[in-house]
N, C-alpha and C positions, 0 to 999 in steps of 0.2 A: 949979619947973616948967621953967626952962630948965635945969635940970642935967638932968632927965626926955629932952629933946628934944635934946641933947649927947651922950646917951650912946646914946642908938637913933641916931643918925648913925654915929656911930663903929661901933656893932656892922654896921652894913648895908656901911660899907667893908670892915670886917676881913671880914665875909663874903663880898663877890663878890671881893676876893681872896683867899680860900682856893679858892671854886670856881675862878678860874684855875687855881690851881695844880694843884686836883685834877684838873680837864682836861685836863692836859698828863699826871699820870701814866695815866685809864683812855681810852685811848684808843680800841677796839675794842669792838664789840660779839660776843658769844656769836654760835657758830656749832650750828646740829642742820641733822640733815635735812628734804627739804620733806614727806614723808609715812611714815606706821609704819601696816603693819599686823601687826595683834594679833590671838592667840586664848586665848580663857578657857574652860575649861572650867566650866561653873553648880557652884555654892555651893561652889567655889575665890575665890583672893583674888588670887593672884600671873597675872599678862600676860603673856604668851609676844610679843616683839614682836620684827620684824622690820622693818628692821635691828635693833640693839639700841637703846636711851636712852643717846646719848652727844651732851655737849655741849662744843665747843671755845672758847677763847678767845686771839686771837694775845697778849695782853697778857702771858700766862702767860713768865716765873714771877714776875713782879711779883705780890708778894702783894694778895690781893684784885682788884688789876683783874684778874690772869687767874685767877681761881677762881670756879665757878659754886656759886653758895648756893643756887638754887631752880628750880623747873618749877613752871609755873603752866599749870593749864587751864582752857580758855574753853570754853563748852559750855550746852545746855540740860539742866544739871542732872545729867551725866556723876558717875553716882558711881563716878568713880576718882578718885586721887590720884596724886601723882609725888611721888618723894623721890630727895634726893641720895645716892647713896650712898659719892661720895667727890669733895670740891670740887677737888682737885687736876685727877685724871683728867676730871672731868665725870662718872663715870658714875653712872647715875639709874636706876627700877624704877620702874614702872607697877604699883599696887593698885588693888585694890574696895573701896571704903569700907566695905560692907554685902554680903551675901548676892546674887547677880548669878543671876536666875531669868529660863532660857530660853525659859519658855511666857509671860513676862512680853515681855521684849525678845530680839530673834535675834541684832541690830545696836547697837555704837553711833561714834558719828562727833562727834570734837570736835576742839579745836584747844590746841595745846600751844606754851609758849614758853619757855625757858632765860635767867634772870638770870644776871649775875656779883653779885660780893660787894660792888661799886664802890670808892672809892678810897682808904676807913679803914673801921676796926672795926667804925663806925657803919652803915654800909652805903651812905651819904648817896652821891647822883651812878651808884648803878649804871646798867648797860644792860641793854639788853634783846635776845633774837634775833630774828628775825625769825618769820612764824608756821607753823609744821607743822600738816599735817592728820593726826590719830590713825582708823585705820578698824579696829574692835577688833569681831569676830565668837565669838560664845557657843555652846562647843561641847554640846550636850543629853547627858543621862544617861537610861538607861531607869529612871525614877524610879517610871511611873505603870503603873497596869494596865489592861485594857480594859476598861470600862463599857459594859454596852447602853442603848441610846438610851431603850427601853421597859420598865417591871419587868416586861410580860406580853405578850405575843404570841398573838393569835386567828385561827383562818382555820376555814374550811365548804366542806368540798367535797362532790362527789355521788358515789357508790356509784358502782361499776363505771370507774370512769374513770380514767386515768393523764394524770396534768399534766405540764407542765414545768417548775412555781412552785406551788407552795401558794399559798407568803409569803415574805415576807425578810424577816429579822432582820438587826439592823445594830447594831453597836458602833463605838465610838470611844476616842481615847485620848490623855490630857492633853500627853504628852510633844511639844518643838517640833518633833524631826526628823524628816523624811520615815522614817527609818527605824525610830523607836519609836512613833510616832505615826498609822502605818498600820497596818491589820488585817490581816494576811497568811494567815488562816486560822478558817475554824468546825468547828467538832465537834461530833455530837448524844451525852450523854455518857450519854444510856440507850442500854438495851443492848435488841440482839433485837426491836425495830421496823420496821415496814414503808415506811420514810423516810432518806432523803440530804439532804446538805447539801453545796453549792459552795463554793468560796472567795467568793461574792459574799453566803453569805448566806442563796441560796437553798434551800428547802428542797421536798422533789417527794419524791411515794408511789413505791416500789419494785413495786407489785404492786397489782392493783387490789383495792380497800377493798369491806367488803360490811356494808350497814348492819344484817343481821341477826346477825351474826357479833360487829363491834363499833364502837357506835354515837359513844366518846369516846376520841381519844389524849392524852395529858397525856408530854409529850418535855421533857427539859431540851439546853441548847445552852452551849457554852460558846467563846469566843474568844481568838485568838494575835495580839500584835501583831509587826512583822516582828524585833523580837530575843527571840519566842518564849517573850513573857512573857505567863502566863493571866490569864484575868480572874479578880478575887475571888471574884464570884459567879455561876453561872449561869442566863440565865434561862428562867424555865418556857412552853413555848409548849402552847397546846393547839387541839388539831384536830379539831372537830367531821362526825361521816359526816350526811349526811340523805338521805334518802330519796326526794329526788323526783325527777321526771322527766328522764331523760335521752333525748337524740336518738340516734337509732341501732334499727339493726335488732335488734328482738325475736321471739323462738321458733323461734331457730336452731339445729342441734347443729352441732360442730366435727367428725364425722366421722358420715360415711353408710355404712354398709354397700354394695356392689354383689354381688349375684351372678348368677354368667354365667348368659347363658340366659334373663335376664327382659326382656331388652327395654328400655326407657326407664322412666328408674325416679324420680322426685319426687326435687327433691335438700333443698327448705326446703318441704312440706307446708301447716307453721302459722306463716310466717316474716311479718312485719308490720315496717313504717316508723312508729315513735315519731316525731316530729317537735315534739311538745311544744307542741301548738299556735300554731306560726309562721307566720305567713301567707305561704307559701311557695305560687308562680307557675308551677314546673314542677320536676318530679327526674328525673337521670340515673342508671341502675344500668347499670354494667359488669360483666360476671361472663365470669370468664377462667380456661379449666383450662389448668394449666401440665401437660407432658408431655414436657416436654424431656428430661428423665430416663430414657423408658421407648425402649426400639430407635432405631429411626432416628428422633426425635422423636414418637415415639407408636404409640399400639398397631396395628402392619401385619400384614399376613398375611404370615407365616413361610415361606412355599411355596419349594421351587426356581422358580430364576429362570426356567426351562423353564415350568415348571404355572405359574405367575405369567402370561407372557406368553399361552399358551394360556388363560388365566381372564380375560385381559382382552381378547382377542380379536383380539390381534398379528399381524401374518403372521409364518408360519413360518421357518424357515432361520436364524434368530439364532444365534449363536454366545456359549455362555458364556464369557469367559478366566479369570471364578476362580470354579470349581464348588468342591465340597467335595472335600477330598483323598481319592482313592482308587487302587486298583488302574489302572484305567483314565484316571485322572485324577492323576497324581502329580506335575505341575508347581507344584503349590500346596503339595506338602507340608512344604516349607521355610521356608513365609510364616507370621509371626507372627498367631495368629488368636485373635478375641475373642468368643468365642458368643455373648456378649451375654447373648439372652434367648429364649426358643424357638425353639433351632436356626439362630437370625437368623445365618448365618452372616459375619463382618465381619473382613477383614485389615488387619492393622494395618502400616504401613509407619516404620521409625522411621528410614531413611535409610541402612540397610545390608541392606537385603533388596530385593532382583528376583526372576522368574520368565520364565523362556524360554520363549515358548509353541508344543508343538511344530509344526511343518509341516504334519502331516493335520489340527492344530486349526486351521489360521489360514485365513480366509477369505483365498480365491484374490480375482484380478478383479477388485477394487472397480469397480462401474458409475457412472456419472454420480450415481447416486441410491444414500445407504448411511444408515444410521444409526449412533452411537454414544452410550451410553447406561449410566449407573454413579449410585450412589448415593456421595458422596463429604466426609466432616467432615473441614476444614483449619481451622489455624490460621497466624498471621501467622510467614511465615519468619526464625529464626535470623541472624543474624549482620547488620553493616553494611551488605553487599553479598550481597545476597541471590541464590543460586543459581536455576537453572530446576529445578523439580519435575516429573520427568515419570511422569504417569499411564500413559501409552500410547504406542510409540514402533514406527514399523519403519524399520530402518535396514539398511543392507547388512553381511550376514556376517563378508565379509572384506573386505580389500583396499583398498577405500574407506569415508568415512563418511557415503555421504550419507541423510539423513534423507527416507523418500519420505512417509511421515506420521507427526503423532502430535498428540500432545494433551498441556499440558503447564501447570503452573501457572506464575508470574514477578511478584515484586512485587504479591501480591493480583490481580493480572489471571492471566482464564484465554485460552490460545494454542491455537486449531486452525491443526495445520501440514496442509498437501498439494500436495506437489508432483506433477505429473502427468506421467506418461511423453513423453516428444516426439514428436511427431506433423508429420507434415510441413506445413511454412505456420504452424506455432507459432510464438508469439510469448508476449512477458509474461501471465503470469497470474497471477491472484488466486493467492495461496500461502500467508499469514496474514490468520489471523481473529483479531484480538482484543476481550475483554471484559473491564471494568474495574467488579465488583459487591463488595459489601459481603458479599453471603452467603461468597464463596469461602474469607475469613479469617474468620469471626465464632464458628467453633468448634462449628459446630451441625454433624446433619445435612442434604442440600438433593441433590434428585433430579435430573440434568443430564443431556439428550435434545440430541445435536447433529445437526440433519439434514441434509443434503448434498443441495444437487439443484443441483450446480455450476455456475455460479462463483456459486451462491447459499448460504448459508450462515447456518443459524438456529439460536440457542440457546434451548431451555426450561430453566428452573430453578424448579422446583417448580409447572410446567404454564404458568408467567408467561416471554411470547415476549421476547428480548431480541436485537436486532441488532447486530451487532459495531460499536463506534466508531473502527476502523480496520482498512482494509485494504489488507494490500500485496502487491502482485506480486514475481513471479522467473520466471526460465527454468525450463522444463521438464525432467525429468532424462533426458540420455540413456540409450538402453538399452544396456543389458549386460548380460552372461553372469553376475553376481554373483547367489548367491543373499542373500535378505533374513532377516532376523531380526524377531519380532516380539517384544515384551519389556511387565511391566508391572511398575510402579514403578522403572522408571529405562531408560535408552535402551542399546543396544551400542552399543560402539564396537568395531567389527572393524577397521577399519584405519586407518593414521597414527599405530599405535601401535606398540611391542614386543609386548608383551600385549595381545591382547584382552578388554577388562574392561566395567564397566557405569559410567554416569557419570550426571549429573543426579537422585539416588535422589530420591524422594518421600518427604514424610514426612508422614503424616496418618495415613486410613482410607478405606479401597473395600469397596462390598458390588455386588454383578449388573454387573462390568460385560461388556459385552455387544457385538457388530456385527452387523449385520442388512446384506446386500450388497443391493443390487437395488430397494430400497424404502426410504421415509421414515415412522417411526410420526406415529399420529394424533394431536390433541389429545384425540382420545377417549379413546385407548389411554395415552398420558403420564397423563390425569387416573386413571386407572383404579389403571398400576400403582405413583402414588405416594399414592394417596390414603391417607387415614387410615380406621380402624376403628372409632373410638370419638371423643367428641365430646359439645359439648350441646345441647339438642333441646329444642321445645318441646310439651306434651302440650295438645291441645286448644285449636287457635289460635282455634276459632269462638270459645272462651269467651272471648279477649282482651277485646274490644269494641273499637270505632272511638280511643277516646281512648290508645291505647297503637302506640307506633313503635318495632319494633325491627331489628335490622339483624345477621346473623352475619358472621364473616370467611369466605374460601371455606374454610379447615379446620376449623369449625364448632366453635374453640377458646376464642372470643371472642364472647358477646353481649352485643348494647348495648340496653337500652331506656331509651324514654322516654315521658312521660306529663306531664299536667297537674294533675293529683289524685291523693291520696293512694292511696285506692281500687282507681283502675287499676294502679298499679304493684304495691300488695299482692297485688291477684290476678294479675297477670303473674310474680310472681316466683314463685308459688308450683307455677307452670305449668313452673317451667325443669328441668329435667331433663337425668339424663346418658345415657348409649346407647353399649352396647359391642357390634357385630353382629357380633364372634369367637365360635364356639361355645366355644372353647376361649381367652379373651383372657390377656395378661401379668397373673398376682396382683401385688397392691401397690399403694402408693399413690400417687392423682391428688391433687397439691394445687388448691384453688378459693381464687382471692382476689376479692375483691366491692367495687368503689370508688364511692361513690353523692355524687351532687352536689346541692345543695336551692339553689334560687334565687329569691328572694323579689321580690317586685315594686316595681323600680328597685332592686334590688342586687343585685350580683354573684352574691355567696352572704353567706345570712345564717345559717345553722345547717350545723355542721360535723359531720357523719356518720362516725365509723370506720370501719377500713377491716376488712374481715373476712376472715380465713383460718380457711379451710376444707377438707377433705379426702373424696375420694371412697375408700374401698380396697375395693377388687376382688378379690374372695374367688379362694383357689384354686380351680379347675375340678375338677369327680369327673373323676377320670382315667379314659379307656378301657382298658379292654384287651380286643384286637382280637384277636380268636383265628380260627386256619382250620383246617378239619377237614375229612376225606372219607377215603376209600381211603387206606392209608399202602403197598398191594401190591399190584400189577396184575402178572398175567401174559398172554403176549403169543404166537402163532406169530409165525415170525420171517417168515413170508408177509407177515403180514399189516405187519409193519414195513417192507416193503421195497415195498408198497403204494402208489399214486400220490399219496397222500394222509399216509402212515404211521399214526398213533396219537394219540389225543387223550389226554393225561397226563389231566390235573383233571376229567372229564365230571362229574364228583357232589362238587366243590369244593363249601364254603359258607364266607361271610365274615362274621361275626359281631360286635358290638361290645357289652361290656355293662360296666355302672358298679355299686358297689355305695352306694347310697342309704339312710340312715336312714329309716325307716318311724314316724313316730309314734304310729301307728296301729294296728301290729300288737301292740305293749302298752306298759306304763307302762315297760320298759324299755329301749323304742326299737332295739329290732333291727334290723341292718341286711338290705338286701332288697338281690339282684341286679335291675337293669332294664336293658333292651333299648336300647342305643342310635344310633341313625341319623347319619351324619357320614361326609365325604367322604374319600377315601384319596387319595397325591397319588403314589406309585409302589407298584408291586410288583414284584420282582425274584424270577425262576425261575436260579438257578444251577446247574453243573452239580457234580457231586460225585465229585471224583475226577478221571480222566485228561479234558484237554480236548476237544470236539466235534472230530474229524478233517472238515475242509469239504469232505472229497474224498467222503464217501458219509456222511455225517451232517449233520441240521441239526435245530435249531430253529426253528418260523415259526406266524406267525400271519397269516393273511388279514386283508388293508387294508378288506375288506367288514366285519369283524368289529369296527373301532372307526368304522365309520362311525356319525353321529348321537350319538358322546360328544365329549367332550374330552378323549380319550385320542391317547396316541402310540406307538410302539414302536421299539426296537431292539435288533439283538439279533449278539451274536460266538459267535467260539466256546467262549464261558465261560458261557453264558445268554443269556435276553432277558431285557430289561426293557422294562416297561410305564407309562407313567409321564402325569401331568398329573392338575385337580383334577375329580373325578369320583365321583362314589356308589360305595356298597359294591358295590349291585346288578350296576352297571354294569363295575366292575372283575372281578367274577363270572362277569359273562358272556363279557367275554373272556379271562380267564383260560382258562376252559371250554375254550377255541377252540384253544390253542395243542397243538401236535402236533410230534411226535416221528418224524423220518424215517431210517432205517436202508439203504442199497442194499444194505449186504452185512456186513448181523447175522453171517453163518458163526462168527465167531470169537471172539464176546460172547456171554456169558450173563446178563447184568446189567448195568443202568444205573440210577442215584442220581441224582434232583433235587432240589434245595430252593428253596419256595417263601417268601418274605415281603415282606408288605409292611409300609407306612407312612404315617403323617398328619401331616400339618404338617413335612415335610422329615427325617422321623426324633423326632420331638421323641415322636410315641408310636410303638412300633412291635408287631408281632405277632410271636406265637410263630412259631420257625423249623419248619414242614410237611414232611416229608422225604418223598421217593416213592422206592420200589424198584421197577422192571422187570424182571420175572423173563424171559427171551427163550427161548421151548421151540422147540428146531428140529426138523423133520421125520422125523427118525431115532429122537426118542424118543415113546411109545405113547401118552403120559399128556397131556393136552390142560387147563390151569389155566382156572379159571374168574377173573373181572375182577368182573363188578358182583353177583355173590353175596356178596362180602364184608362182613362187617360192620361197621358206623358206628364209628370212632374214639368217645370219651370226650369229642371237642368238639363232637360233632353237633349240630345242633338240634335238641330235643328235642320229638316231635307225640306227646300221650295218646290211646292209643285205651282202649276197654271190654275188656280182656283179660284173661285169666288163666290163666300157661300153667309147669308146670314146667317147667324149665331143667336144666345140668348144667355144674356151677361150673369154670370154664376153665381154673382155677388144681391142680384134683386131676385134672387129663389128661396123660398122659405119649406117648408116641414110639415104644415096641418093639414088633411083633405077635407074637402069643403061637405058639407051633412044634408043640404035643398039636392033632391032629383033632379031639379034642371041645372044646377052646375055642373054635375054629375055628366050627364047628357054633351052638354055641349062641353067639358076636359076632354070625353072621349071623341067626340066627332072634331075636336082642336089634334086629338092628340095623333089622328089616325090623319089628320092631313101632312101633320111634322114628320113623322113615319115615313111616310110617299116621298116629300122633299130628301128624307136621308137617305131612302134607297137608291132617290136620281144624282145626289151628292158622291151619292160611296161608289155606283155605277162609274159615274164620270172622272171620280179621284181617282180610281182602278184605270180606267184606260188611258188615263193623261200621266199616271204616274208611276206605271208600268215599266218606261222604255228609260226612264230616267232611274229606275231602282235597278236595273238589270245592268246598264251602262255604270253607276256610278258606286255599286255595293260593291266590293271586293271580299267584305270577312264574310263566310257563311255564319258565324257566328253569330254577326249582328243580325239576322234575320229574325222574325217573331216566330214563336211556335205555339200554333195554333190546335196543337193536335187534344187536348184537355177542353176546347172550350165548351161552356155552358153557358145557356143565355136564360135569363129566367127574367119574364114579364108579370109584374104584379097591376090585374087590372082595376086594381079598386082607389089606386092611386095615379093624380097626374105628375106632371112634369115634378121634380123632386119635394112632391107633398101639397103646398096650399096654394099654388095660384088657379086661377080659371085658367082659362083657353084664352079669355077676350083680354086677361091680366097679360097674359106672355106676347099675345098680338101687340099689345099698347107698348110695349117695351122695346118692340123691337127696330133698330133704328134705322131712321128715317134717311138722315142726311150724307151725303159721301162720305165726307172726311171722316164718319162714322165708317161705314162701310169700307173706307179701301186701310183703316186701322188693323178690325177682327179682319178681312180678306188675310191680312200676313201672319195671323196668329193662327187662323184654321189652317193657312198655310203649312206652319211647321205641324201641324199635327195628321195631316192627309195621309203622310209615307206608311206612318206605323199601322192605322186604320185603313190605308187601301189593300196592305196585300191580307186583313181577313177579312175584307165587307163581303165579299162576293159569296163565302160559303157559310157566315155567320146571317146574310140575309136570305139566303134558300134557307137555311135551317127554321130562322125565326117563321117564316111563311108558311113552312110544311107543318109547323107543329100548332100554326093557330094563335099562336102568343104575343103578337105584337098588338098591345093593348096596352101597355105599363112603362113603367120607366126602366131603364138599365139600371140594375145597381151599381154606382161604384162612389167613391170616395168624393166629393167635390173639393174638396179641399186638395187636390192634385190638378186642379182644373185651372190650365194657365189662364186662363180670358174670364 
């Protein structure tokens, strides 16, 4: 027992002096860094670590104490490990015990420590380093594929409807990264269905669904995570249609027929509010024809700007500056022009076109009181620093450039300039008007009336008064000898320059514009000539009833109703209607859109109504054509030209207008019928043909008594008159009729050529070009031409009487007289028998056609005037020149269906011949002269 207790004494010395010893040789402890981060990519094993695993120890190269034998990690259950992988160096590797799965863990974070070897073989007495933090991060693999959330996807929706959602189908996916493990896309993987899909999922009808067409869709879907990896499987979604009740307006068509000429026409008939029985407190319909598209924002009357202002009851003296290009009018013919649409005539200005308007065009004088007045589409000016656009400018010639008016766009603001002549005791005055409106840039058309009753200054734009929000004065301009320039779409510059050039161009669109010196138009007259033609309207307001409010804008483009019940607004809406009062309006189409509001009691809105688009098109017009007929060869003594009064050209004019119309009625194969058509003509122009009127003993004129009580005008050069403003056929007739031809000294003429035509709607239809000869017989020759014996051109208007008369076809008449005495002989005893037949013919038209002229004429107008006539028989000739007697006998035909052909063409010609056969045949008898032919024209000879 004490040898036991002898000998564990002694081991216990011999051992705490070895640990001396060994103390003195491991002196140091291992050195690493204080933190490593790591990246692993999943189901890898090896550490990517940064810095690297290296541990030092100063001891080195003392074997063992400076050699590191191990890494040890502290951690909650960190499966890594660390190994040495050379005790000299220190350096070490970081592994994964096991399989490192990122949807498991993303992170891990442990702490790591470096031993040496300590100070024998044994290991006994090592040290330790101090502690590092490991922060080791798991990089993901696209391992997984997307899964949907559901195996089945359901959704129900209602017929007719477009969504924005069906449903949403939604996948997912195992992977930890943001970028394998979001869904970056869906795809419907059937084909040929009426359905999309978003990136979210969503899925929404392309086209609305109709539940008798088909009632089930069955779609499959499939999904992409963002590294574009599919899903395994896809899943089937299916879409039920059902048929019940939807909100919204029913028994509507999407397109109405219009056609001109009817008046106000139902646009929704049988149109009704589904509401689906919601207990809705009141509904809004809005219904709005858009017309922005059609002329100057909708259907106007086309007329010259002249007949325009006369139609609406303007005073006189305006002045147009851009008529339509012409002969007379050629300052416009350089200006870029857009017809538009019936004639609308509109220039277009793109910032390199002006026009100088000449001197006899520019109004003189401006007085205290002037108008100016243009239809005008701008839009927002070009560039940074936006130029002055001038519509309307006068500035001086030469020399100087001072601006004494004009009119000008800047920045969306519109600028009336006027500077006033000096006057003595002048001082500052008003000189700019400015106006700062939204219409000026907004691209549209807009009608702008500026009137002048100085230093007061008012703008209408689209009949709505607008006062300038500044104005500023300047001095007056003195006077001088400089003549002015008037110019439009851009200003002159005559001097301060090299060149006189034009500057400020405009760039838009002008239609009418116009100055009127002396006078201010009315708000009557502004609402007149810009109002609209067409519009919606409501048929039968009694039938509203009380429970119905609605309200038009002033261009009757825009109605709003409202109502409290279903009922009311049903029958109001069925009342709305459109209304085009052109005889002849723009064809094409009016779009209609229909926005309706249902407000339920204590909410907002609780049922959502669609919005409806709809169209009105406005069928082509039967086109006119407007034909004039009468006399196409008057002959004249030159007495009677040189007469204080001269010659009335047209006394037996007629102006005609006829369409040709499909007939239902006439058989199953709908032939078309001519009919008679009544419509206003807005000029007519007599020109001359050939050498020009010499003003020194020739003129054309018409008496100012002659257009009193129309709305006609006249003027006339020496190229023609014209006649012009919007006025009846009738009326245009009548003075036509009137216009007279004055000769002082015929001597040295034998003929004069006129042509007459006119037009409706500014040329947009026009008539056949009328041609008149003047045949001029002077005093020296024997032969005296007759004027109103002639016969009716082929455009006459055609009056039946009960007639039936042979005739002798105009076409087998020739020109030479025969030279043998007995041809001679027997033309005359031929010709004196046809004579006899024509007095019993003209006898018999006179009393058969009498009761039917008296009954059926209405215009005195239209009656013949007989009071001029001359009959002159030449007996030295027969029937018009070479045939016998026994030649015209042979010709004349035999057969009925011959005879009852001419029957209906002597027909139309009996009316005009019966009311002057009766005193043209005394006369012929009293004086002994029926021996000859009548003269007149045969080429007027309908048969």
């Amino acid at each position: 027992m004490k040898m036991c207790v002898i000998t564990a004494m002694l081991f216990l010395v011999i051992s705490g002096q070895c640990g001396i010893l060994a103390g003195k040789v491991n002196k140091h402890k291992p050195w690493i860094e204080t933190s490593y981060h790591g990246v692993i990519t999943e189901n890898m094993d090896t550490v990517m670590l940064d810095p690297p695993l290296v541990a030092l120890d100063k001891d080195a190269p003392v074997p063992y104490a400076g050699e590191i034998c191990a890494f040890k990690i502290h951690g909650q259950e960190a499966p890594f490990e660390a190994e040495v992988l050379n005790r000299t160096s220190g350096v070490g590797v970081l592994r994964a015990r096991g399989p490192i799965d990122c949807e498991q863990q993303k992170e891990y974070t442990f702490i790591i420590q470096a031993y040496d070897c300590g100070a024998s073989p044994t290991g006994a007495n090592w040290k330790k380093s101090h502690k590092a933090v490991v922060h080791i991060q798991v990089d993901d693999v696209n391992e997984f594929s997307p899964v949907f959330r559901e195996p089945l996807y359901r959704a129900t929706v209602t017929e007719g409807k477009i969504y924005d959602s069906i449903l949403q189908v939604e996948a997912w996916d195992q992977d930890c990264s943001p970028q394998y493990s979001q869904i970056c896309n869906y795809e419907i993987v059937t084909q040929d269905t009426p359905f999309a899909i978003d990136r979210n999922g969503n899925i929404r009808n392309t086209e609305r669904l109709s539940y008798d067409k088909q009632q089930h869709y069955k779609i499959m879907v499939t999904a992409y995570d963002c590294g574009q990896k599919r899903a395994m499987e896809s899943v089937p979604v299916h879409i039920d249609v059902k048929p019940v009740c939807k909100p919204g307006w029913q028994g509507w068509n999407k397109r109405m027929d219009y056609e001109p000429g009817t008046g106000s026409k139902q646009l929704f008939p049988k149109m009704h509010l589904e509401t689906c029985d919601g207990p809705l407190s009141s509904v809004r319909a809005m219904v709005e024809l858009q017309t922005s598209h059609i002329g100057k924002g909708c259907d106007r009357e086309t007329y010259s700007e002249k007949s325009l202002q006369k139609l609406c009851g303007a005073a006189s003296g305006s002045t147009d500056l851009l008529p339509a290009p012409s002969v007379s009018t050629n300052w416009t013919a350089s200006l870029l022009t857009d017809s538009g649409r019936d004639s609308d005539l509109i220039f277009r200005f793109d910032g390199r076109q002006a026009a100088n308007i000449p001197e006899w065009v520019v109004p003189q004088n401006l007085t205290d009181q002037f108008t100016i007045a243009t239809w005008m589409k701008h839009g927002p000016s070009p560039g940074l620093r936006a130029e002055k656009e001038t519509l309307l400018c006068n500035s001086d010639k030469t020399e100087m450039n001072r601006h004494h008016y004009s009119l000008y766009v800047h920045n969306c603001r519109l600028v009336f300039l006027l500077r006033r002549d000096f006057i003595q005791l002048d001082s500052f005055r008003p000189a700019e008007f400015h106006w700062r409106l939204e219409q000026i840039c907004d691209k549209e058309w807009h009608y702008y009336v500026i009137n002048v009753e100085f230093p007061s200054v008012t703008l209408f734009v689209d009949g709505v008064t607008y006062e300038p929000y500044l104005v500023t004065d300047d001095w007056p301009i003195h006077p001088s000898e400089i003549d002015v320039q008037l110019t439009v779409g851009a200003c002159w510059q005559g001097g301060e320059v090299t060149t006189p050039r034009f500057t400020q161009y405009f760039r838009g669109s002008l239609s009418g514009l116009t100055i009127r010196p002396g006078k201010i138009a009315t708000q009557k007259v502004i609402s007149c000539l810009q109002a609209c033609k067409e519009g919606l309207d409501i048929s039968s307001l009694e039938s509203l009833g009380k429970g119905i409010k609605f309200h038009f804008n002033p261009a009757q483009s825009v109605l709003v109703m409202e109502a409290d019940d279903l009922e009311s607004i049903n029958t109001a809406m069925t009342k709305v209607s459109y209304i085009n009062s052109r005889q002849f309006p723009t064809p094409g189409l009016r779009k209609l859109h229909i926005t309706t509001t249902v407000q339920c009691f204590g909410e907002d809105t609780c049922i959502s109504i669609p919005d409806i688009k709809a169209m009105v098109m406005v069928l082509p017009p039967s086109e006119p054509r407007i034909t004039i007929a009468g006399v196409e060869r008057l002959v004249w003594p030159a007495a009677q030209l040189r007469a204080p009064f001269g010659v009335a050209l047209f006394k037996d004019i007629h102006i005609i207008s006829t369409v040709t119309k499909t007939d239902a009625t006439l058989s199953s194969a709908r032939r078309p019928g001519v009919l008679e058509l009544m419509h206003n003509l807005d000029y007519c122009d007599v020109l001359v043909i050939g050498e020009e009127l010499d003003p020194e003993w020739e003129s054309l004129e018409i008496h100012h008594s002659s257009l009193l009580g129309k709305h006609l005008d006249a003027t006339n050069s020496t190229s023609g008159i014209s006649i012009y403003g919007v006025d009846s056929m009738v009326h245009y007739e009548q003075a036509i009729r009137q216009v007279r031809y004055h000769n002082w000294k015929p001597g040295g003429l034998s003929e004069r050529r006129f042509r007459l035509s006119c037009s409706e709607l500014n040329g947009r239809y026009t008539s056949n070009e009328f041609n008149l000869e003047i045949g001029i017989v002077h005093s020296s020759e024997a032969v005296e031409h007759v004027n109103h014996m002639a016969v009716q051109s082929q455009y006459m208007r055609p009056v039946h009487h009960p007639l039936v008369v042979h005739t002798v076809n105009s076409d087998h008449i020739s020109g030479t007289p025969p030279a043998a005495t007995v041809v001679i002989v027997m033309c005359i005893a031929a010709l004196v028998v046809i004579v006899v037949l024509g007095i019993y013919r003209i006898h018999t038209t006179h009393q058969d056609g009498s009761k039917e002229d008296e009954e059926g004429r209405k215009d005195p107008e239209m009656d013949w005037d007989d009071s001029n006539l001359n009959i002159t028989v030449n007996p030295m000739e027969s029937i018009n020149g070479t045939q016998t007697a026994e030649e015209v006998m042979e010709e004349e035909p035999d057969e009925e269906e011959d005879e009852d052909e001419e029957d209906d063409e002597l027909a139309d010609l009996s009316s005009a011949e019966s009311e002057d056969s009766d005193e043209e045949e005394e006369t012929n008898i009293q004086k002994g002269k029926v021996k000859g032919k009548l003269e007149w024209d045969p080429s007027t000879l309908p048969y």
